[in-house]
N, C-alpha and C positions, 0 to 999 in steps of 0.2 A: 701362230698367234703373234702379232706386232708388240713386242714391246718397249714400251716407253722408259726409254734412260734418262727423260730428264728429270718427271717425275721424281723417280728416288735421292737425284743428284739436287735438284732444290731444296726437299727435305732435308737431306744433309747439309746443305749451304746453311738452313734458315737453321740448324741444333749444331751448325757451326757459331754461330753468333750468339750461343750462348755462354760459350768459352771465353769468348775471345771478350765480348763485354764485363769478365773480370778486367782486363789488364790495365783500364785508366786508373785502379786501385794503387798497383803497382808504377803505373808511370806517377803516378800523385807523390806517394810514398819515398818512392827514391829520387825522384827529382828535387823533393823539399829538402831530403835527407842531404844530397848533395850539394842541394844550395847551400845547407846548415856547416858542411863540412869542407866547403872552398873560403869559409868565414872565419871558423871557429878552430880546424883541424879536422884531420881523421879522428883523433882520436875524442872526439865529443861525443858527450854519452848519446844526446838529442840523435842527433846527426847516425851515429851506427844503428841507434833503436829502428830509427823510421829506413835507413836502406836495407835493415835486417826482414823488417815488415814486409819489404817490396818483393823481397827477395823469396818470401813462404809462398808468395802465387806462382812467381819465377822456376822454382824449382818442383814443383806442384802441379805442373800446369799439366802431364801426363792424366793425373787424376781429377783434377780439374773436367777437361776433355772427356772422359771414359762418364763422370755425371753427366754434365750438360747435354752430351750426344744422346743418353739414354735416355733420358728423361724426354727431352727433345722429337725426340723419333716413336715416342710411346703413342699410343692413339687417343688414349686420353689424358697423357702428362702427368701419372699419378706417379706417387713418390716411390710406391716398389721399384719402379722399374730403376730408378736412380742409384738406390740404393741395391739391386741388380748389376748396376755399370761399375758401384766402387767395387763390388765384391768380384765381379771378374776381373776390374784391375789390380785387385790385390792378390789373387790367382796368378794372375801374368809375372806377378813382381817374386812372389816368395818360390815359382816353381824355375824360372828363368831369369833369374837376378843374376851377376856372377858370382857370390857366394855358392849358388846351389848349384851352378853351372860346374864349378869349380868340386865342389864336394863330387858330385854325378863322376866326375874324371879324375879324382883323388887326389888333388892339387892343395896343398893346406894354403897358400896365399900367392893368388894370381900376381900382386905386385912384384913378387920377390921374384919370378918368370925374368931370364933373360936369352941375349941372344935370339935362336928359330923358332925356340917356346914362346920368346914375349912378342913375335911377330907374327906368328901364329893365332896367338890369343888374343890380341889384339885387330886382325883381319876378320876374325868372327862377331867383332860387334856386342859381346856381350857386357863390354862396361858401359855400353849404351843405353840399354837397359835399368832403368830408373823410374822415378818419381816424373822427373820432366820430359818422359820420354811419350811425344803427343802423337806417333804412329802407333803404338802400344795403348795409347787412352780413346782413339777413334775407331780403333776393333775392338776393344772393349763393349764401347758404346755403343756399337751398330751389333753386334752381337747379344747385347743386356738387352736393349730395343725390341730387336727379332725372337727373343725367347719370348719377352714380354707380353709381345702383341699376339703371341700364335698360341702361348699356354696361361693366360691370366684368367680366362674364363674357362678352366676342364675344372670339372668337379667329379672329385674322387669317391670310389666306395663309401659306404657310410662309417667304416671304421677306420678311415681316415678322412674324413671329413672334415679336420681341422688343418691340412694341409693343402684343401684345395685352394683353386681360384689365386688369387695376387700372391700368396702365401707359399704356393708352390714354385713358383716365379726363379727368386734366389736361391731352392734348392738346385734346379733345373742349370743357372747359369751356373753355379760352383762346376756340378756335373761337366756342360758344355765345356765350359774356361778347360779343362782340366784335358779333357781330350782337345783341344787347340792347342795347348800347352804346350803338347806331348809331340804334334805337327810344326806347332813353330822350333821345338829347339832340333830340327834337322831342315830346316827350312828358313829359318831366319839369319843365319853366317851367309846364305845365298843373296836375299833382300836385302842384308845391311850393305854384302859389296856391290853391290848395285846402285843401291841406292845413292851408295861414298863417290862412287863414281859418275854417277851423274850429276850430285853437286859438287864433282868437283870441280866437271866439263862446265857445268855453268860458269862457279866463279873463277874457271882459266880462258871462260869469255872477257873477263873483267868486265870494263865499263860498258860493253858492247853487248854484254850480258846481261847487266843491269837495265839498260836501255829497252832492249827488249823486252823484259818484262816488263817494263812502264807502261810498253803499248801493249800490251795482251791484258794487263790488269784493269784497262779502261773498256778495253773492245769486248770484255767479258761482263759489265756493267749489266748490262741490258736482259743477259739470262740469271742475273744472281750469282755466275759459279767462281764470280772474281775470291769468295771467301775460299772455295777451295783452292783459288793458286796460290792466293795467299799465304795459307798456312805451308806451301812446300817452301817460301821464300823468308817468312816471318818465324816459323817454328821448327822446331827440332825433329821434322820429318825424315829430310835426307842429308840432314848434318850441317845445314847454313844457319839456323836460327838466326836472323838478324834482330828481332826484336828483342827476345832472350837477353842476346850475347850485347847488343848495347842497354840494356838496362840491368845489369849486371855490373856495367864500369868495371871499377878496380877491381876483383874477380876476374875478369877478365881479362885484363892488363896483367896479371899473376897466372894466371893460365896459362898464357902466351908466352910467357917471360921461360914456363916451367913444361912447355911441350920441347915432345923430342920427336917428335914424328908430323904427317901429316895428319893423324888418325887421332891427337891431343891435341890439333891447334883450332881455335876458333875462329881463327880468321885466315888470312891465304898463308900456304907452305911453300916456301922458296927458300932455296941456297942455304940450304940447314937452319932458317929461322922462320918462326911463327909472327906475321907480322897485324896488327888490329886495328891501327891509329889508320885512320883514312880509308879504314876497309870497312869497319862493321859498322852498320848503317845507312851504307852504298841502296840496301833497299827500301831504302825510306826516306831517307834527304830530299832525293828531288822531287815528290812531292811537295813539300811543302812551298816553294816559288808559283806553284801551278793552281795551289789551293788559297794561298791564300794573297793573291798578288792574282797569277792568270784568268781564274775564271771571273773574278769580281771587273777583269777587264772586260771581260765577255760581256757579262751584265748591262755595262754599260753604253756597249755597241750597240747592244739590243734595245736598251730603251731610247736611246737615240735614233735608231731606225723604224722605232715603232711608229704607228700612225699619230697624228699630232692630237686626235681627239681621245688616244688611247694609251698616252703617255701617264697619266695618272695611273692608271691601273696597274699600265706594266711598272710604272716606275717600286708600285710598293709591293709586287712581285721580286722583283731583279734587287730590289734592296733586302730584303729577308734572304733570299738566298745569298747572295755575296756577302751579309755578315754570319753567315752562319759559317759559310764555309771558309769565310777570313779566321773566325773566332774557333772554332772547333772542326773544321776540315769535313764536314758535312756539305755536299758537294752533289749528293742526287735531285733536292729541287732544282739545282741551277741546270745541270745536266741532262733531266728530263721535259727540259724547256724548250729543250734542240734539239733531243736526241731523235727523235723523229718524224719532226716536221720539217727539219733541214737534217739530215743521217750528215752530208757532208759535211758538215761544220764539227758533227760528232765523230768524224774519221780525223778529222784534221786534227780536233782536241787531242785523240789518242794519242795520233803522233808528236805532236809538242809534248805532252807528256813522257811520252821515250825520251825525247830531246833532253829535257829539263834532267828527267833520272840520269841519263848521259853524261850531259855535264858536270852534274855533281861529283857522282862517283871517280868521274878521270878527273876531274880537279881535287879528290879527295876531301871535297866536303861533306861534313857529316853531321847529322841529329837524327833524331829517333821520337818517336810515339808511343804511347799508349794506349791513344783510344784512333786518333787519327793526324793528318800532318796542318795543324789550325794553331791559330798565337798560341794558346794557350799548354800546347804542348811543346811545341817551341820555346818559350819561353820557359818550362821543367826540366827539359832535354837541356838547356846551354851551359849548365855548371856540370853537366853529367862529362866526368873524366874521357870520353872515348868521344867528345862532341868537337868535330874539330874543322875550326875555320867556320862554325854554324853560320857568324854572322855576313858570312859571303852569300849565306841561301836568299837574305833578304836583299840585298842588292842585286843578286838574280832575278830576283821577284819583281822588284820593281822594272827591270826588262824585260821580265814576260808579263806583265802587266800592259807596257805599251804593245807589246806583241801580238797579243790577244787580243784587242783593242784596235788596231790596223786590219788583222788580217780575218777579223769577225765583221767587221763595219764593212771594211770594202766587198766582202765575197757578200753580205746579205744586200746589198747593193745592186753589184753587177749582176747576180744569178736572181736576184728578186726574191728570196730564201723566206717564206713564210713563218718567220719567226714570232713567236707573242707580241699581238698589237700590231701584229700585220696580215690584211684580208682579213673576208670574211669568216673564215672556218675560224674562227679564234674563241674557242668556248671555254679556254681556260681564263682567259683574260675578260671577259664578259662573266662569269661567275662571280665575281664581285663586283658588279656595278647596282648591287643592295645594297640597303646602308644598315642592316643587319650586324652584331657583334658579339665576341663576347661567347657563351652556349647559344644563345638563338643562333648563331653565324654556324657552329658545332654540329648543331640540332638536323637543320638545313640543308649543309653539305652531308653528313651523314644520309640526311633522306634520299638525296641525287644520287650517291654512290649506290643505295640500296636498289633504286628503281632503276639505275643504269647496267647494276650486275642482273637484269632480270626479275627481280624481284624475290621478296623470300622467299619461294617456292624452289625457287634457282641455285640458292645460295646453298654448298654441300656439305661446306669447313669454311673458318675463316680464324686467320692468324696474322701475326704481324710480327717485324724483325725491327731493324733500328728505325730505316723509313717509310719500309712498305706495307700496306694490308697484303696480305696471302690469302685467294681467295679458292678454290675450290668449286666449280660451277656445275652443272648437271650438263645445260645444253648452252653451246660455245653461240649460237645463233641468237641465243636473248638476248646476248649480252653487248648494250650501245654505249662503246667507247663517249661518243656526243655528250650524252646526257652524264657520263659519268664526272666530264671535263666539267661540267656547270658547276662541279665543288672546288672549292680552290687547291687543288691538286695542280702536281707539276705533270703527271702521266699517265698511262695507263700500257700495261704492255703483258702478252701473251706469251709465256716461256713454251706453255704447250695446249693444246685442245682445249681442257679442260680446268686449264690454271689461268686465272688473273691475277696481276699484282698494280695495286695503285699506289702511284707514288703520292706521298702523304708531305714527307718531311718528319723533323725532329719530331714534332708534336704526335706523331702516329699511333703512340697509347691510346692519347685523348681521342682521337678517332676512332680508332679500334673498342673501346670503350662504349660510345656513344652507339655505332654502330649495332655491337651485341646488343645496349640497352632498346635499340630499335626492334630489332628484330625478336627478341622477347617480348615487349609491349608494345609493337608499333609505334610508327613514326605519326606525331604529330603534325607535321608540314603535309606527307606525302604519302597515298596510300599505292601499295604496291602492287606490282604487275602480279608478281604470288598469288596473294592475297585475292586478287580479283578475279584469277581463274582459279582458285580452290572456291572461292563462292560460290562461281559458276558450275561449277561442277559438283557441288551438295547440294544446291537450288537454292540456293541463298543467295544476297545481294550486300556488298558492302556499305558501312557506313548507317546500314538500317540494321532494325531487330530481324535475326534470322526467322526465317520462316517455312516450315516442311512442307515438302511437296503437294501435301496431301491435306496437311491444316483448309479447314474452311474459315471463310469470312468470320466467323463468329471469335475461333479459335486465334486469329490475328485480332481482333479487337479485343479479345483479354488479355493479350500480350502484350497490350499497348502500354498498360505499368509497370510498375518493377519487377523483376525476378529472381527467385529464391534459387537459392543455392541449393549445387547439386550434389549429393553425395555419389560414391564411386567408388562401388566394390570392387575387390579381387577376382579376376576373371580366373584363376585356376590357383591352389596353393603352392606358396613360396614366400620367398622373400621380399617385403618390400622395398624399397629405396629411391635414392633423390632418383632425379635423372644425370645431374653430374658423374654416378656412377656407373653408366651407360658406356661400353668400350668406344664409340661411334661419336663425331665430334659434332655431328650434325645434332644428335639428341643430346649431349651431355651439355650443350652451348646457349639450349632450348631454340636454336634456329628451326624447330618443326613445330614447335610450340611448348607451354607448361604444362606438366602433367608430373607423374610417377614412372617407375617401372619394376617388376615383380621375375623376380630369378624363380623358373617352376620347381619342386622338388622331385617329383618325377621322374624315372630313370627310364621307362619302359615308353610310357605310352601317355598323352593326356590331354583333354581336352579345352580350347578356351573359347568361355563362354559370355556373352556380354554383359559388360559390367553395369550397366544400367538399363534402364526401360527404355524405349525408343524403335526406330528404323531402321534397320540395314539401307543404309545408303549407298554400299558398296563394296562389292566383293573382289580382290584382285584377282589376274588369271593365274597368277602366280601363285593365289592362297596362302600368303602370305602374309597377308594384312587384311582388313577388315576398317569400313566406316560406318559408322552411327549418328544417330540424329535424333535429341528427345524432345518432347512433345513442346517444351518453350524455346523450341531450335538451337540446343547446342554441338556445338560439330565434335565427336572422340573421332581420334585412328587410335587402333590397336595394331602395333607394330611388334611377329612373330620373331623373335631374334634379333641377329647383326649380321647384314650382306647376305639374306636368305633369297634377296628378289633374284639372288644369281643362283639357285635351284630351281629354278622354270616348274617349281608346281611340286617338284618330289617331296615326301615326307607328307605333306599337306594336304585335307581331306576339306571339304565345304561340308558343313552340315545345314547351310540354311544357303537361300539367296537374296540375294539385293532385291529390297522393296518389303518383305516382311518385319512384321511389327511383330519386334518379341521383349517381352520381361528379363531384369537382370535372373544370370543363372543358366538362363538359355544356350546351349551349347553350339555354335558357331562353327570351329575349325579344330577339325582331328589333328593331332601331329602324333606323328611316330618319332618320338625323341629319341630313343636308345641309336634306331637310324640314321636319325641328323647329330648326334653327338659322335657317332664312330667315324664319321668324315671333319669330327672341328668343328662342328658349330657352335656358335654361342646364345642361346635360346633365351636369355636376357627377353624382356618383352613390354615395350614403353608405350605406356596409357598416355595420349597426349592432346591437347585440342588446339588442333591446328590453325584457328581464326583469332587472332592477339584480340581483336575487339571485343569478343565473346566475354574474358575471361577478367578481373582483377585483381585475381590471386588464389591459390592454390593453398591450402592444409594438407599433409599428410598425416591422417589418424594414426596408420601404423606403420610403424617403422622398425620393420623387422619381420618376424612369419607371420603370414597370413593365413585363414580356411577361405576355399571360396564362395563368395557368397558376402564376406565383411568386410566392414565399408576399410578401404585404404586410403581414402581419402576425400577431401571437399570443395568441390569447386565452387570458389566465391563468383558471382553473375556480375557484367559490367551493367549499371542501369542504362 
């Protein structure tokens, strides 16, 4: 079986960026604190509060890491699992702390170690082990994740019963954490000296070191996995922390001042001393010349080479991004503007980027970020004690400003480089020539993205990180990059088969937002590619009153007035609940439509039977689902479980066939539950109607057990 590595690897990139969007807190925090205290003294109370503040994410960020990734990585984001990710990292900390490590080997206080004891114990890595230790908080997390999603829905015996489902979650990780535990402490003195040693080969690359990462951290842009090099260069993975260790400052400088080894310095170890002034921050200074100085150069190339009738448009393109990424170091709408309608332009970028990180670092200029390398970080970083020579970055800037600016201008020139505003394929630049604004202009582009990813039928998940939607598609063939560009997006790009991500920009909430609100109630603008073959394929037609195959003339002239709401019993007893409580993001998101879903109680055997009067409209071959159709044409699916259509039919019995006309109560599809639960499954089972048009809102009567047979809930009829 082929599998897919990137898959898991953008997951993890996108429940990486949940972490890491604490730290503009901590850059906010100690930068002020530090401006406070280059004014007033160290010893101001202001000034120690707010970098003491800075300092609790700083040090934290282990745990920090171990939530965000778990929660992150859950399948439907719910708060066990999170609280899953602290309780394995606090398993990791209290059984492999050096306290415990120490007790385990009879040591009453590892510090008092000297001599081949203290270099010994110190070559295993175990005072590494902490609170801000973020190799420790992302096995945490991906471990809290993977129990989460594989045991939230087992339901136990009935006399334990109060332990299943979400609930069992946190016992299950304690359990796991404990036996990892028990693996890491004769496996991790191995990883730590590995680890040490590989960044140490990094930074005894020095500035050449640096460099190179400049360009891998750009040329990785385009798959998302630039967050995970990241975190080996920014965090306390394999012992460089550069973001940490400069926003830490003076801590820092005390650190350094009080290492004796290479294995307590923070910054580079040479000739018996720890040195930090011109070191820490090496991975991050050069940014900032490129972001907020180089690409707005770029910007300008481009709107200058744009076509002269198409300068307006690019022009107020190229300006939102150049100030975004001047001002806050947001840098993917400018980026995805090139990045692959000219690639070349986007290899060159990299490489200036190496360049820029290069220079800084061997000239030993330095500043630091929090959120990214934009004024406004720049300017928090410059009183920060370890920030040194900063204001060299921005006389740098302004020559990579004309840099970019020469060598973007002439290359889209001589190569003819089909940049925004130039030719005709230009549909990013042509999506605004509406005069549309405002939520209509939201509304709008929201609908384009929808019908561009295929339509809702299409759509399987959908998520977003700082700039991009995260899309999730069924079939990779729907889906017309063209029509998506018609939204004023900067891109569209495929990491794998069945993932798309559009690039949005800062605003990508609002987007993402809109979008869901689309897809739940339909898009006003735009009626979808989905939508129009689910019509088609219950015998309906969009935009009209649904009508059953079977209805006569007569039967459609009484439905030409309003229609009454429908009520919607319980197809078998259980539990009822939202659908946000659905493990599946497709149903919890309502991207399949509004509806319910009823957890069976059932251990053996049981039957689901239709919840209202109507049609079989459709039987899967998989038996796994079921369509409906009642008599004033409203569309149900009944959906057996989560990820059952991947059992090709097992477990699942047809009791009736498509085109029979049966009463609620009517028994449908056998399942042999004890069956499908001794392989995992999760038999969860979402009452839904799949036609946004149909519906303007949902009641659920009952919320909680159900008998079958009463009503769960009411469907309100769109007139």
């Amino acid at each position: 079986m082929k599998f897919n590595v990137m898959g898991p690897l953008q997951r993890l990139g996108k429940a990486l960026m949940g972490a890491v969007a604490v730290l503009p807190v901590a850059a906010i925090l100690s930068g002020v604190g530090y401006w406070i205290s280059s004014a007033a003294g160290p010893d101001n109370l202001a000034a120690q509060l707010l970098i003491s503040s800075g300092d609790a994410v700083l040090a934290n960020l282990g745990w920090i890491f171990a939530i965000a990734i778990s929660f992150g990585l859950a399948k439907d984001s719910n708060g066990a699992a999170a609280l899953s990710g602290f309780l394995a990292f606090a398993t990791f900390m209290k059984l492999l702390g050096p306290d415990a490590v120490a007790g385990y080997r009879g040591i009453e206080d590892p510090t008092a170690l000297t001599g081949d004891e203290a270099l010994e114990w110190a070559a295993e890595g175990w005072n590494a082990v902490g609170g801000g230790n973020v190799l420790f908080g992302i096995l945490a997390g991906i471990m809290a994740a993977w129990v989460y999603n594989r045991f939230h829905g087992t339901k136990l015996p009935d006399f334990l019963a109060f332990f299943s489902g979400r609930r069992l979650v946190p016992i299950l990780t304690a359990i796991f954490a404990i036996v990892v535990s028990g693996i890491l402490y004769f496996v991790w003195p191995f990883i730590y000296h590995a680890l040490f040693n590989f960044g140490a080969s990094i930074q005894g690359l020095g500035a050449a070191g640096a460099g190179i990462y400049g360009v891998a951290n750009r040329l990785l842009i385009p798959t998302g996995l630039h967050h995970a090099l990241n975190s080996v260069f920014w965090f306390d993975v394999i012992g460089i922390n550069d973001i940490g260790n400069f926003q830490s400052g003076q801590k820092t400088i005390e650190a350094a001042a009080a290492a004796t080894s290479a294995a307590d310095c923070p910054g580079i170890w040479a000739n018996g001393q720890c040195t930090v002034e011109g070191v820490v921050g090496r991975y991050q200074a050069g940014f900032f010349p490129v972001m907020m100085f180089g690409l707005p150069g770029a910007a300008l190339a481009m709107y200058l080479r744009a076509d002269k009738s198409k300068r307006k448009v690019v022009g107020s393109l190229m300006a939102a991004g150049a100030l975004a990424s001047f001002f806050t170091g947001v840098t993917e709408p400018l980026e995805f503007s090139f990045m692959f309608v000219a690639p070349l332009l986007y290899v060159v970028h990299a490489l200036l980027m190496g360049l820029s990180v290069f220079i800084a670092a061997a000239m030993e200029w330095t500043a630091g970020f929090g959120f990214s390398a934009g004024f406004v970080d720049m300017l928090l970083s410059s009183q920060n004690p370890l920030a040194n020579k900063w204001y060299m970055l921005l006389v740098m800037g302004i020559a990579f400003f004309a840099l970019y600016f020469v060598i973007f201008y002439f290359l889209i020139g001589w190569l003819n480089l089909k940049t925004p505003g130039r030719g005709e394929d230009d549909a990013a630049a042509e999506s605004t020539e509406d005069s549309v604004s405002g939520d209509d202009k939201t509304a709008r582009d929201a609908a384009h993205i929808i019908e561009g990813l295929g339509g809702k039928d299409n759509i399987d998940s959908l998520d977003y990180c700082t700039t991009r939607l995260r899309v999730g598609v069924k079939e990779r063939a729907l889906v017309r990059d063209s029509v998506i560009k018609r939204a004023a997006v900067s891109g569209v790009i495929h990491p794998s088969e069945k993932s798309v991500q559009v690039i949005v920009g800062p605003a990508v909430q609002f987007m993402y937002d809109e979008v869901s609100h689309q897809l739940r109630h339909g898009s006003p603008a735009l009626a979808t590619a989905g939508a129009t073959s689910a019509a088609a394929a219950a015998g309906t037609s969009v935009g009209a009153k649904s009508v059953p195959a079977s209805a006569t003339v007569g039967d459609a002239d009484a439905m030409s007035g309003s229609v009454a709401d429908i009520p919607v019993r319980a197809p078998f007893a259980g539990d009822v609940v939202e659908l946000s409580q659905v493990p599946d993001a497709s149903f919890a998101q309502g991207m399949v439509g509004e509806g319910f879903a009823v957890m069976p109680d059932a251990i053996d055997a049981f039957d689901v039977c239709a919840p209202v009067d109507g049609t079989i409209t459709m039987i899967f071959k998989t038996r796994h689902a079921f369509g409906m159709q009642t008599a004033d044409g409203l569309d149900l699916l009944i959906h057996i479980g989560i990820d059952t259509v991947e059992l090709k039919g097992e477990g699942f019995t047809a009791l009736a066939k498509k085109g029979d006309t049966v009463t609620a109560g009517t028994p449908i599809i056998a399942v042999e539950a004890s069956k499908l639960r001794e392989r995992g499954v999760n038999l969860i089972t979402p009452v839904v109607c799949p036609t946004a048009k149909q519906v303007a809102g949902i009641d659920i009567a009952r919320e909680g057990h159900a008998l079958p047979g009463e009503v769960a809930a009411t469907i309100k009829r769109s007139s």
